[in-house]
N, C-alpha and C positions, 0 to 999 in steps of 0.2 A: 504886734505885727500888722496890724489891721491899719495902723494911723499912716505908718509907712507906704504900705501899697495902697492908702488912698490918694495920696500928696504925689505918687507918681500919676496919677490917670489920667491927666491931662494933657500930659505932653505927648500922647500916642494913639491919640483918640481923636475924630474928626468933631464939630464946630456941633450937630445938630448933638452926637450923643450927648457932648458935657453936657449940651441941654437939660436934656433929658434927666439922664443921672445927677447933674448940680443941686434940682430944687430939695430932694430927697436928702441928699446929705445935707447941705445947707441945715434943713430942718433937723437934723440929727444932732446937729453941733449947738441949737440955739438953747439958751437957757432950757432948760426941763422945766414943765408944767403939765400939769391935766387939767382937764378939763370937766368939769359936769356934767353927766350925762344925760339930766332933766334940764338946767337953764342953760348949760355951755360956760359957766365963769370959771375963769381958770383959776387956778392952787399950786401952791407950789408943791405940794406931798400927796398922795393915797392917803395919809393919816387925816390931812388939811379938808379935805372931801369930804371923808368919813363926819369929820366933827362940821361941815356944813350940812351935809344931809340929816343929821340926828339934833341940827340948833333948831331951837321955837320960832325962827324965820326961816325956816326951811322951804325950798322949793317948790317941797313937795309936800301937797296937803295933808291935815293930818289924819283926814279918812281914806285917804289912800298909801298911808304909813299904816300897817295892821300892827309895826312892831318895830322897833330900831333897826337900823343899818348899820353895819354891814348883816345881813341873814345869810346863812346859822351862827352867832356868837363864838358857838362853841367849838369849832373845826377852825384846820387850821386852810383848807383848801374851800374852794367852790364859793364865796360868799358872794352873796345876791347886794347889790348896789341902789335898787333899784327899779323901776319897771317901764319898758321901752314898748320896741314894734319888733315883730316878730316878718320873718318875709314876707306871709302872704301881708300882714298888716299896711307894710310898703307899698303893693300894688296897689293902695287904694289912693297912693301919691302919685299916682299916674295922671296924666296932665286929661285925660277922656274919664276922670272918674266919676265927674258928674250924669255922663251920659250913662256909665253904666251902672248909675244907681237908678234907672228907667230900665233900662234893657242891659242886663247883664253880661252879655254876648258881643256888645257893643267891638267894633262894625260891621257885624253881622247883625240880622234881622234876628235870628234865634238860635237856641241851642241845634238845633236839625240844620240849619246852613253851616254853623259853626263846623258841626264833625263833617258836613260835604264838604269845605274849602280844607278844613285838618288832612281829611281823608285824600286830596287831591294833591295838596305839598308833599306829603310824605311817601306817596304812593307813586307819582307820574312826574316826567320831563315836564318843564315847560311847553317843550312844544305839545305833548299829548294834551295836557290841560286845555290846550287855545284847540284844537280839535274836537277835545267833549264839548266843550263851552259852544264852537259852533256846530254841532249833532239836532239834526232835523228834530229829532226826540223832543228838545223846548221848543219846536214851531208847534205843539198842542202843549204844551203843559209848562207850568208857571217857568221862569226863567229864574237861577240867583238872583243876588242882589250888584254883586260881581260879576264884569261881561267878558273880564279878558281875566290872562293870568298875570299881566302889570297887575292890574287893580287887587287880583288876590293876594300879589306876594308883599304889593305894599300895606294893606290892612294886615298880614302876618306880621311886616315889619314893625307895626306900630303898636302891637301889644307890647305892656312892659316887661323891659329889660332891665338889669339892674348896673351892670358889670359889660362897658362898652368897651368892645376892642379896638387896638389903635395900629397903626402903620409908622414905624420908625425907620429912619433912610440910617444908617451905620458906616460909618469909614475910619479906617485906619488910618494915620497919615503919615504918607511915605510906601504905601501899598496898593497897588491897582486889583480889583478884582475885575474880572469877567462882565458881571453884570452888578449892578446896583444892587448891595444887599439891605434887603428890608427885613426888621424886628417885625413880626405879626403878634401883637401881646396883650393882656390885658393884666391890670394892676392885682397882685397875687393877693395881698390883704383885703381888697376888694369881694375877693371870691369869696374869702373865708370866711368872711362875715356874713355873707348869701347863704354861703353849708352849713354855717352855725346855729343861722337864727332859723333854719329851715324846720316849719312847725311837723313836716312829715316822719324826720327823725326825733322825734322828743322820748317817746321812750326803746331808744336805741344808741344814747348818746350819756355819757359818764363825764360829769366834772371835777372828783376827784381823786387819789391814787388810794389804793386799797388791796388787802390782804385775803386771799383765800386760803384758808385749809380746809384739806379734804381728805378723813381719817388720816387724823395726824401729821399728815404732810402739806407743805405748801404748795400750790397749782399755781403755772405760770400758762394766763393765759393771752387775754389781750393786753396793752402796753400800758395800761394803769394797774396792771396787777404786777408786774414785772418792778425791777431796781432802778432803775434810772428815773422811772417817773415821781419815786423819791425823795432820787436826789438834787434832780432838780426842783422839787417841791420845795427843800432845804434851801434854796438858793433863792425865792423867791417871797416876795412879801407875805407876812400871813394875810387869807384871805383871795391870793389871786389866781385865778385860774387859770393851768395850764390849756393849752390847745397845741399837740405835738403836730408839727407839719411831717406828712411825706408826700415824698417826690417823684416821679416815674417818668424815665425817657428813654425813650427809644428811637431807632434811625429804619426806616424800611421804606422799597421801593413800592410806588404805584406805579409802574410799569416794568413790564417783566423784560423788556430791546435790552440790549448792551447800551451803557450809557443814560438810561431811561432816568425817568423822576422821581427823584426820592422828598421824602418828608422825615422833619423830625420833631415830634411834640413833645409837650414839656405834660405833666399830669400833676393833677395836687389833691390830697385827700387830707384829714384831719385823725390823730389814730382817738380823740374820744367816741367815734363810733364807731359798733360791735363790728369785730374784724368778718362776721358774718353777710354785715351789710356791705362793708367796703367790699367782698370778693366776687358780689355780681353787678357786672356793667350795666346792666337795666335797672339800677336801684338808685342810678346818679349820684352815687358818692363819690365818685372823682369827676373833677371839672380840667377842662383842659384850658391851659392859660395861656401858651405860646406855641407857635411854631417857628424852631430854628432857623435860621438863616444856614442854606448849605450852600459856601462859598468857594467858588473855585481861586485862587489868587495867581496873578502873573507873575511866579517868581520862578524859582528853579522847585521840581517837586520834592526834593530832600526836604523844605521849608512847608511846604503844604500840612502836613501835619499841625505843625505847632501852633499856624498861623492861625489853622479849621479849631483846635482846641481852643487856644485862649481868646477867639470870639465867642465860641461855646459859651465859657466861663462870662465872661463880659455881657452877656444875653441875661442868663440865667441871673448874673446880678443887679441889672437893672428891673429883672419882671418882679426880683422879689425883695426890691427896696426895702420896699414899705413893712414887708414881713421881720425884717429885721430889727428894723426901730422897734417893731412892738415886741419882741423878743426880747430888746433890750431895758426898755422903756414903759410897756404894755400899755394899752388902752382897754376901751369898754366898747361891749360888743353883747348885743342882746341875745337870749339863747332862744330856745326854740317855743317856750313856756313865757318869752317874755320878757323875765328876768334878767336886768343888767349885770355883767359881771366884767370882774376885772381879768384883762388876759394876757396872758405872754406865752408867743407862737416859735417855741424851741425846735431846729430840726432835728429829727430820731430819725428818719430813714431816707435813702433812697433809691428807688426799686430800680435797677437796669443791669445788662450784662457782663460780664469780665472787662471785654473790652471799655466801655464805658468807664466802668470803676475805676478800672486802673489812669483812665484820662484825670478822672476827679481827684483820686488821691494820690497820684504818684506827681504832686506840683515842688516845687523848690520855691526858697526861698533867702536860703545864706547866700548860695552860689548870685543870686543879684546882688548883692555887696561887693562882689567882686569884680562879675563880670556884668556888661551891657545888657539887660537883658533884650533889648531891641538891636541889638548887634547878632543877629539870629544865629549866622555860622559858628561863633565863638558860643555862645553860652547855646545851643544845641547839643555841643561836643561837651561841653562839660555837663549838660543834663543826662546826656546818654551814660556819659561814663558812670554818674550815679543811678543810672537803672529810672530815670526820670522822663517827665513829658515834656519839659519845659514849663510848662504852665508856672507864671509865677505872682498871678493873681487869681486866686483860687475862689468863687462864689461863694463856700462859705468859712474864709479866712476870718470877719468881722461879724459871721452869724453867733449869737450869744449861746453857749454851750454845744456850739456843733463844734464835731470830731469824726472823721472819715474812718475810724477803727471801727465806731460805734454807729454813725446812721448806714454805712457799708454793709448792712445785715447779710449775714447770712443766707444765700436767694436759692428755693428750691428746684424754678423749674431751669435755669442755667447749671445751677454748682454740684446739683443732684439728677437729674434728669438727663437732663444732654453730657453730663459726664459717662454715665452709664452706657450714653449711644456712641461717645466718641471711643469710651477705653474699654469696660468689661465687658460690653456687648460684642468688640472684634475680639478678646483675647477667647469668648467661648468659641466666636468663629471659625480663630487659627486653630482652635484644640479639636472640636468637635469634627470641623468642615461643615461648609456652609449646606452641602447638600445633605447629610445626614441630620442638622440643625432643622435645617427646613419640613424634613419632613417628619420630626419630632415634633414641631407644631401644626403640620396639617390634619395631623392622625387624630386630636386631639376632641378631645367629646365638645358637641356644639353648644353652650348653654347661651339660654335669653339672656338677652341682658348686658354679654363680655362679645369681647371682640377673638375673631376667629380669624387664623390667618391662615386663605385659604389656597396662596399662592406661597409659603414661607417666610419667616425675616427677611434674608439675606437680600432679594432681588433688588431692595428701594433703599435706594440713595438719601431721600429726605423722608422723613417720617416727623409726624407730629408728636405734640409731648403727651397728647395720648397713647397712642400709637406703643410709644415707647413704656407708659407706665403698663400698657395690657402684656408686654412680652416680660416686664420683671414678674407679675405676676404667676408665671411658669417656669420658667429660664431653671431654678433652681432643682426642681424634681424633673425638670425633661431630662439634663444632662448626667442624670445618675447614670451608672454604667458604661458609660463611654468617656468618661475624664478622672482622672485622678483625685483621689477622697480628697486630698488636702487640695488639690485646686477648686473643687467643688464647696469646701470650706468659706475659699477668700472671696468666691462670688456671693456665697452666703451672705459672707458678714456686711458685702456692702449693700447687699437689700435691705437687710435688717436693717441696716444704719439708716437708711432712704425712708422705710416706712417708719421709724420710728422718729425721723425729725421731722415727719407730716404729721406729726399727732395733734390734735386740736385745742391741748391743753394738757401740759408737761407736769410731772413731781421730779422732787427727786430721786426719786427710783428709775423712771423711765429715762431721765439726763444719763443715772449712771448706766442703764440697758446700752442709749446710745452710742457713749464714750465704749464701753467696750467691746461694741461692734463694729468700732474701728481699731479698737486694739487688736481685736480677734486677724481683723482684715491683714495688719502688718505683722502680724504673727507667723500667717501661712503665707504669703504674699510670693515669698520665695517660689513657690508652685509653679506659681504663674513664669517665671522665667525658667524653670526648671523646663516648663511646657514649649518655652520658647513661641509665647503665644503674644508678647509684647512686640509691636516691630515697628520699625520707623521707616523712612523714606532708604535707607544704609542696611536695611535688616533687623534684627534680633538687637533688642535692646535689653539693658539688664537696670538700669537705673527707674524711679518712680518722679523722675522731675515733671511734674502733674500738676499748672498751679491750684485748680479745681480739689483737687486730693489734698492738698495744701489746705485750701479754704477749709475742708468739711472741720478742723480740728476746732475752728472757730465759734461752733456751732452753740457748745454748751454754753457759753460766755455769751453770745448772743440772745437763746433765750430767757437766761437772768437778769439779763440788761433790757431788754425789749419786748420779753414775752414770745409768744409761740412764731414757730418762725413760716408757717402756711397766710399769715396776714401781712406778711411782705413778698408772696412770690408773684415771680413777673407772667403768670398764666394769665391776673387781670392786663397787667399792660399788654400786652400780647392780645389781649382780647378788643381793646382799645385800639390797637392801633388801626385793626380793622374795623371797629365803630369810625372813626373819627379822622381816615386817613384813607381807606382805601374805597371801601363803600363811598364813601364823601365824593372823593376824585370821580367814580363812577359818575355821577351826577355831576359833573362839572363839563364847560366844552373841549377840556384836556389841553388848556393852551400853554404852554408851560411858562407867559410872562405872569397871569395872575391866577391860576388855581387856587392857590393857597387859600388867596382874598374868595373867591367862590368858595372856597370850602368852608372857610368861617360862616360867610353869611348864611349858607346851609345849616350849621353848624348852630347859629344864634336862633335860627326858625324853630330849629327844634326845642331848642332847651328853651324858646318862649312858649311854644306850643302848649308841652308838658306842662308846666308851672300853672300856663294862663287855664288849662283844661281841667286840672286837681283845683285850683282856686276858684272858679265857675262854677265849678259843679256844688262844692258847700255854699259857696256866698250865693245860687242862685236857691235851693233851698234852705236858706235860711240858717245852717249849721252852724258850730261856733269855730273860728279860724286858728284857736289851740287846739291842739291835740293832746287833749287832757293824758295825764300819767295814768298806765292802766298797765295793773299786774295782768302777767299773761299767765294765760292757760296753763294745766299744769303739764299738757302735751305740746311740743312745736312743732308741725308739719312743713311750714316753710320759714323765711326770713324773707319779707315781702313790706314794709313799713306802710307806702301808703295803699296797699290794696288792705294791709290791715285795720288800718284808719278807717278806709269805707267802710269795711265791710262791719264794723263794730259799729258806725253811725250811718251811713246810709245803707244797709246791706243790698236793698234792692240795686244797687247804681255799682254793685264789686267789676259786672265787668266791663265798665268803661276805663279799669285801671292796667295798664302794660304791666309785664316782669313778670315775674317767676309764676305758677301756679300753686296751690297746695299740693303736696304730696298725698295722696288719698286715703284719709286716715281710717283704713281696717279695723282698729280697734272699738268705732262706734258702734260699727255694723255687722261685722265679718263673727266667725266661730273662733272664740278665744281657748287656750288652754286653762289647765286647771289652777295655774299660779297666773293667770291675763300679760303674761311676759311678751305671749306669742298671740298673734291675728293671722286667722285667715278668710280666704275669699274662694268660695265658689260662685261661677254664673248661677242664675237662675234659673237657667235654662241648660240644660245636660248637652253631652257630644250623643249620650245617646237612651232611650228613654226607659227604653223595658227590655232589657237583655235578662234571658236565661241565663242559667251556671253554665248549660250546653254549650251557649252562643260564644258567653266568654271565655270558657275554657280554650274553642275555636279560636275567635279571632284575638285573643291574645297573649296564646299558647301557653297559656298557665293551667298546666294539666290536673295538678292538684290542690285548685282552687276551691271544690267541694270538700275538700279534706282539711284545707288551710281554714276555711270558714268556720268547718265544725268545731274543729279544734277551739278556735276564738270563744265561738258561742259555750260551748260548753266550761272552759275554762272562767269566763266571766260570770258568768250563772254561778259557779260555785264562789268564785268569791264576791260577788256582791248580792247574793241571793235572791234574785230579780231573773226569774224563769218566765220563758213564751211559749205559746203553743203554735208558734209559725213555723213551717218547715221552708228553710232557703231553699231545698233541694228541687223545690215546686216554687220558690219566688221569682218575683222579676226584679231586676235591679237599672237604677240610674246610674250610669258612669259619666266620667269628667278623663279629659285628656291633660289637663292643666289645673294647678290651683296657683295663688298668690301666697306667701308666706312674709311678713312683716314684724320686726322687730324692734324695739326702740337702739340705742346707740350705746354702744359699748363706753361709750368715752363721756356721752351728758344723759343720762337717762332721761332727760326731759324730752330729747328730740326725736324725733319716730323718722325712720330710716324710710325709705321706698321699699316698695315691696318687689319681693323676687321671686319670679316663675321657675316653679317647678310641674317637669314635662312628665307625662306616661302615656305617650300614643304608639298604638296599637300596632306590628308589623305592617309597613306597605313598602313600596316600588322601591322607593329613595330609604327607607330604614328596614332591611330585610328583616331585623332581630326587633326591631321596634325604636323608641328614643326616647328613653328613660333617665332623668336626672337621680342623684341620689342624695342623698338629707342623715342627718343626724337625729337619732331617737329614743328616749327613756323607756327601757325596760324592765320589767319588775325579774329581776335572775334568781334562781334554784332559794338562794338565802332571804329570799323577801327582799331583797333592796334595791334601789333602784339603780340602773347602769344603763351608761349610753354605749349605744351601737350603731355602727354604718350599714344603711340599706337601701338598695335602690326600688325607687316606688315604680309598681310595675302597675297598678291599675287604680284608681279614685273610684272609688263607688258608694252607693248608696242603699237598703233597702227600699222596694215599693211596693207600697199596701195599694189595694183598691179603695176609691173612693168610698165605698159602698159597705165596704167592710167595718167594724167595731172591733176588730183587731188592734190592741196600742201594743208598740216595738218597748221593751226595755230599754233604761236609757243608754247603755252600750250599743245597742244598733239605731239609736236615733239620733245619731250624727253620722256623717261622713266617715267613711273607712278605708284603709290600704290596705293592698294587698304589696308586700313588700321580699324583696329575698335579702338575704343578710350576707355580711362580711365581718369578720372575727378581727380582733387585731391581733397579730402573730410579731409588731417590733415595736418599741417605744422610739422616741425619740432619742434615749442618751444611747440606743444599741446602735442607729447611724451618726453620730454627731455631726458628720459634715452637713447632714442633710437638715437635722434635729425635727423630724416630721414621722406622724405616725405610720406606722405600714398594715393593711390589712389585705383579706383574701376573702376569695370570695368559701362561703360555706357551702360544703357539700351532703348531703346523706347519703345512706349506703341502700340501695331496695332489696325486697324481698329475693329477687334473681339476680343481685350482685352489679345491680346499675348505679351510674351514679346521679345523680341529680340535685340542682340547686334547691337550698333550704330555702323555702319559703312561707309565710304567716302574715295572718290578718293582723294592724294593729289600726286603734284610733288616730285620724286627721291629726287630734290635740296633742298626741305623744310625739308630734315631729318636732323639734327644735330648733335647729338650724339646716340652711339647705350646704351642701358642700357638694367642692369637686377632689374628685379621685383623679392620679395621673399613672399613667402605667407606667410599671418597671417594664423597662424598652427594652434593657440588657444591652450588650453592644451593639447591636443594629435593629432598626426596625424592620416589621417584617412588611414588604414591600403590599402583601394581597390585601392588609390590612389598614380601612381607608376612618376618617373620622364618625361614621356613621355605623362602624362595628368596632371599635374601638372598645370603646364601655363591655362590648359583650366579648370580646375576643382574650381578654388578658385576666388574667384571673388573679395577679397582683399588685397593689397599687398602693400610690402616695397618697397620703391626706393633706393635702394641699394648702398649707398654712400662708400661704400669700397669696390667697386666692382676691382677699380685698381688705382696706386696713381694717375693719373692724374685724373681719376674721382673724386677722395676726392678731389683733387685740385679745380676742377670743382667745384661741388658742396657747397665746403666750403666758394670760395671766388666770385663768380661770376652766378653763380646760384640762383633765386629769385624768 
């Protein structure tokens, strides 16, 4: 198909493209040869090479041969060719490199002017920089070196760059557009040699496909652990290494007028690095290659469409020429360690919306056999009739193992996400009503951390894909009691099915969990139209014609094929687009003939900045420009590559590095429990320092706090035989309003989670009852063994000895203590099924004069486990006097809240009992 729709492209294409796109294929078509990667002589084979690099006139000297070539022998994937330059290595082929092997900073005077002209591109206008620049302030003190901001942005311009962007003019012939449409693009193979060889990823970067199991089962996680990377392994010479391209595009306005300016980039990532790195935009693992051409065309707008797609496509296949050949063909491309290797760049994905997808893969191709395909009215009509886009040159018709079934992935934050806001989030709507929905989530107890909505769902028209993941979070236990068991079923099943194709790392158990939680979904599904909570523009609809619902079935197929499907969702592009499109334009004069071109140039300053700023900083102290291979720790706090890099070789110099920070690891410092599962953190400094039992009885109306204490003390003295002569009843005590609770990861126990606040502050103004979270905790029950219970922590405290005193605490009172009231569990999950969530109550006693009052008891900091949220049974209405900040204390029945965050569905799903 491919030779076909090349041999058309001429004849409908204007004078400058064929240019462009001729010399690429030209070279496609010419005898096949490689080349040598140390002398450049060409061969006609990989094998031809091989026995040149390993003959006794070898290139390559024989002290810098440790060993034969190809390296490993013994595999069939990853073999080293070789030893080249590495990116930063390249910067030293900078046409000023003499100067900065004198001054490193070169054209600046030093590193301290450096980060003031750094600090002054990234941070101000133009014109503000010519303002500081002339500031009375340097009429006494020394002056830059730089007097204006020309002079600075051309010194930015001239540090190297590797990967130049270009301007292509584009015509159709036989087609008028509006305005001259310009390709803005840089050569895609170009980039990926940049990503490749990029020393900051070396140990975050995988060459060949590989097998996990884990107890007994296989894990699919990122895309060399998955099938496809296999199988195209199977189709490729022994020896050569994959580089799986993905792709990410998206269409969005930078201005918000009617009619305003839109952009549309093109994004390229590589999946040999950890799908960790790829999913944050401050780590530069996606580079952006192009910006589309959005063309209006002077035809009839029936034709607009087709015209706007198959330029689309026609962009897209000139930016990534060259990636094709080598897909087909593969060349040699240094990795990040150095090391030549052979590559071939197959596309596995590409990341963008329904709409989109269906542009890319809904093309034809018989229907041109027959009909014109440049006859647009005729073969429009016959695309449409086939449910088609027209497109009948598709971008990757001649890419080598690309298949639109398959890089089509399965995308979370469209197909799952915004499904959720479009279909099951109006059908709770229609069922519950919006204003009793509403005020199910205002009621709702405040915790750190989650988002509160303090105004309803219902009121906001657009919501973010946050926004939207914090209302599934609840959705399911708010609408108990107000919606029908089996409709509250079918919402069920499609969370579950949502949290469980975010998981970080699949078996097959958890594929089969997911398939069934969409079996379960069209099981009860009926409900839902029972409810008459489906409606269209007509009313009441009873069919699921859904393509989104469609999609999810696709899912399990996906991550067999491609691994986990969280390392294809479009939350990064989405995140990108405002890196690299809107912010951009922000800084641009908004003129809408060349934005674009300012935005790149923007665009190149930075990604020079970056590079030239991480490579200065080693090359001026002396460091070595690999990033040597280093097992990591056996905890991971963040995914940060090259603040990792410093920090392991320069540590003093960590915070001159952008992106993420460490998550703050509690475990070094904080009070662990008895199994070190769990970390905690108290300040150092208390909310309050020497409170009596009186005081805190008082102000935190825990009236039998002296009772709860004794009990503790006396209880532990017997069983650990460790007696004091301190009477609390006379102590003073340290309290805490808050502590941190920290866990490693339900899913990698290597990775340590962020820590989560849990609250017990005191009654005031705004918390009449006080504002106490509640946690999960190990108790030793009546039989010696140990069981967990739900309680809410109502005080943090501490004993306090006088400095003066020779008094030592047992070690049951010399750590941290809670003072907690309990809740019993009175339902399991199979006694609601629709819910499948535990139910508890709060516990009461009985007193001597027939009162009742909440069971409360002291337990240790270290007995907490996890922190959790309880949701109240609302019953059919809520009760109106009762607002989020008496919530917790007003309802005395509640949910345990199993979608409170994925790792607690983890929790609770598989290891909870």
């Amino acid at each position: 198909m491919g030779g076909c729709l090349m041999e058309d492209r001429g004849d409908y294409w204007g004078e400058e493209e064929m240019r462009l796109g001729g010399d690429y294929w030209a070279e496609s078509e010419m005898e096949k040869t490689l080349l040598c990667p140390n002398c450049s002589g060409e061969f006609p084979s990989i094998d031809a090479v091989t026995l040149h690099l390993n003959s006794q006139s070898t290139c390559w000297p024989h002290e810098s041969r440790p060993q034969q070539f190809p390296i490993p022998p013994g595999l069939r994937a990853g073999y080293v060719f070789g030893v080249g330059k590495n990116l930063f290595d390249r910067l030293q082929e900078d046409e000023y490199d003499y100067r900065r092997k004198i001054n490193t900073y070169y054209p600046f005077h030093d590193e301290g002017e450096w980060e003031l002209g750094r600090f002054l591109v990234e941070n101000l206008t133009q014109t503000q920089i010519d303002k500081f620049l002339k500031l009375k302030w340097f009429h006494t003190r020394p002056r830059p070196s730089f007097t204006s901001k020309d002079q600075l942005l051309d010194w930015i311009d001239a540090l190297p760059s590797f990967v130049p962007w270009k301007v292509s003019n584009i015509e159709f012939t036989g087609y008028k557009t509006t305005y001259p449409v310009q390709l803005i693009w840089r050569d895609a193979l170009e980039v990926i040699k940049q990503l490749f060889s990029d020393p900051v990823f070396a140990n975050h970067i995988t060459f060949q496909p590989h097998v996990v199991n884990t107890r007994g089962q296989r894990e699919y996680g990122d895309y060399m652990s998955a099938d496809m990377a296999w199988k195209i392994q199977d189709h490729l010479p022994v020896g050569a290494t994959q580089v799986p391209i993905i792709l990410g595009s998206d269409k969005t306005p930078v201005t918000r007028i009617t009619g305003g300016l839109e952009m549309h980039p093109l994004f390229i990532t590589i999946g040999n690095l950890d799908s960790e790195v790829r999913s944050k935009a401050t780590l530069r693992a996606w580079r952006c290659i192009a910006y589309m051409p959005i063309a209006k065309f002077r035809v009839h707008p029936d034709y607009q469409g087709i015209l706007q797609a198959r330029l689309w496509h026609k962009c897209v296949d000139l930016v990534c020429a060259n990636l094709k050949i080598a897909a087909k063909d593969g060349c040699f491309m240094p990795d990040p360690s150095r090391y030549i290797r052979y590559v071939f760049t197959p596309l596995v994905a590409h990341v963008c919306d329904l709409p989109e997808a269906t542009m890319i893969a809904a093309v034809i191709y018989e229907i041109s056999k027959e009909v014109d395909p440049w006859d647009l009215d005729k073969f429009q009509k016959a695309a449409k009739a086939a449910h088609l886009s027209g497109v009948h040159m598709p971008y990757w018709s001649d890419w080598m193992f690309a298949c639109p079934s398959v890089f089509l992935a399965g995308e979370i934050l469209h197909t799952c996400i915004k499904f959720f806001a479009d279909h099951p989030l109006n059908w709770v709507k229609e069922t519950v009503g919006k204003r009793e929905l509403d005020a199910r989530f205002m009621v709702q107890h405040k915790r750190v951390g989650t988002r509160h909505f303090t105004k309803g769902v219902t009121h906001v028209n657009q919501m973010t894909g946050r926004e939207h993941r914090d209302i599934q979070r609840t959705i399911v236990a708010s609408i108990a009691g107000v919606a029908a068991p089996r409709f509250i079923r079918s919402i069920r099943a499609l969370i579950e099915f949502i949290y469980l194709a975010q998981n970080p790392v699949h078996s097959p158990d958890s594929l089969h969990s997911m398939v069934q939680a969409l079996s379960d979904f069209h099981a009860f599904k009926d409900a839902i139209v029972a409810a008459e909570a489906r409606r269209g523009k007509k009313g009441v609809k009873e069919d699921f014609f859904i393509p989104k619902l469609e999609l999810l079935q696709s899912f399990r197929g996906t991550v067999e094929r491609l691994g986990t499907l969280m390392q294809f969702s479009a939350d990064m592009t989405e995140r990108l687009l405002i890196t690299h499109c809107k912010h951009l334009f922000e800084r641009t004069n908004r003129r809408s003939t060349d934005f674009t071109e300012q935005c790149v140039r923007i665009l190149n300053r930075q990604e020079s900045m970056e590079l030239f700023n991480l490579y200065a900083l080693f090359y001026s102290r002396g460091a070595s420009l690999v990033n040597a291979i280093h097992i990591e720790d056996e905890e991971v706090t963040t995914v940060n590559p090259a603040l990792s890099w410093v920090s392991r070789v320069l540590p003093d110099e960590a915070h001159s590095v952008h992106g993420p920070r460490p998550v703050r690891n509690h475990f070094l410092k904080g009070i662990l429990s008895e199994d070190a599962l769990t970390a905690f953190h108290l300040t150092s400094k208390p909310d309050f320092n020497a409170l009596t039992p009186v005081s805190i009885q008082t102000k935190y109306s825990l009236l039998d706090f002296d009772h709860a204490l004794s009990r503790f003390i006396d209880q532990l003295s017997l069983s650990t035989g460790e007696h004091t002569r301190w009477d609390h009843r006379y102590g003073r005590f340290r309290t805490w309003n808050k502590f941190r609770l920290q866990l490693h990861s339900a899913f990698q126990s290597r990775v340590i989670m962020p820590s989560r606040v849990v609250q017990a502050y005191p009654p005031s103004d705004a918390f009449p009852l006080g504002n106490c979270d509640t946690v999960l905790i190990n108790v030793m029950g009546d039989d010696g063994q140990t069981t967990s219970r739900v309680a809410q922590v109502r005080l943090i405290f501490e004993p306090k000895i006088p400095r003066a005193s020779n008094l030592v605490l047992p070690t049951f009172l010399s750590n941290p203590l809670l003072y907690v009231q309990f809740f019993h569990f009175v339902a399991n999950p199979n006694d609601r099924p629709e819910l499948a969530m535990w139910t508890v109550e709060r516990t009461y006693m009985i007193g001597q004069h027939g009162e009742r009052y909440r069971c409360g008891g002291v337990v240790s900091l270290t007995d907490v486990t996890h922190a959790v949220e309880l949701i109240p049974e609302y019953g059919n209405k809520v009760d109106e006097k009762i607002s989020s900040a008496t919530s917790l204390e007003s309802y005395d029945r509640f949910f345990l809240n199993s979608f409170t965050d994925k790792e607690s569905y983890h929790t609770f799903s598989t290891e909870f009992t």
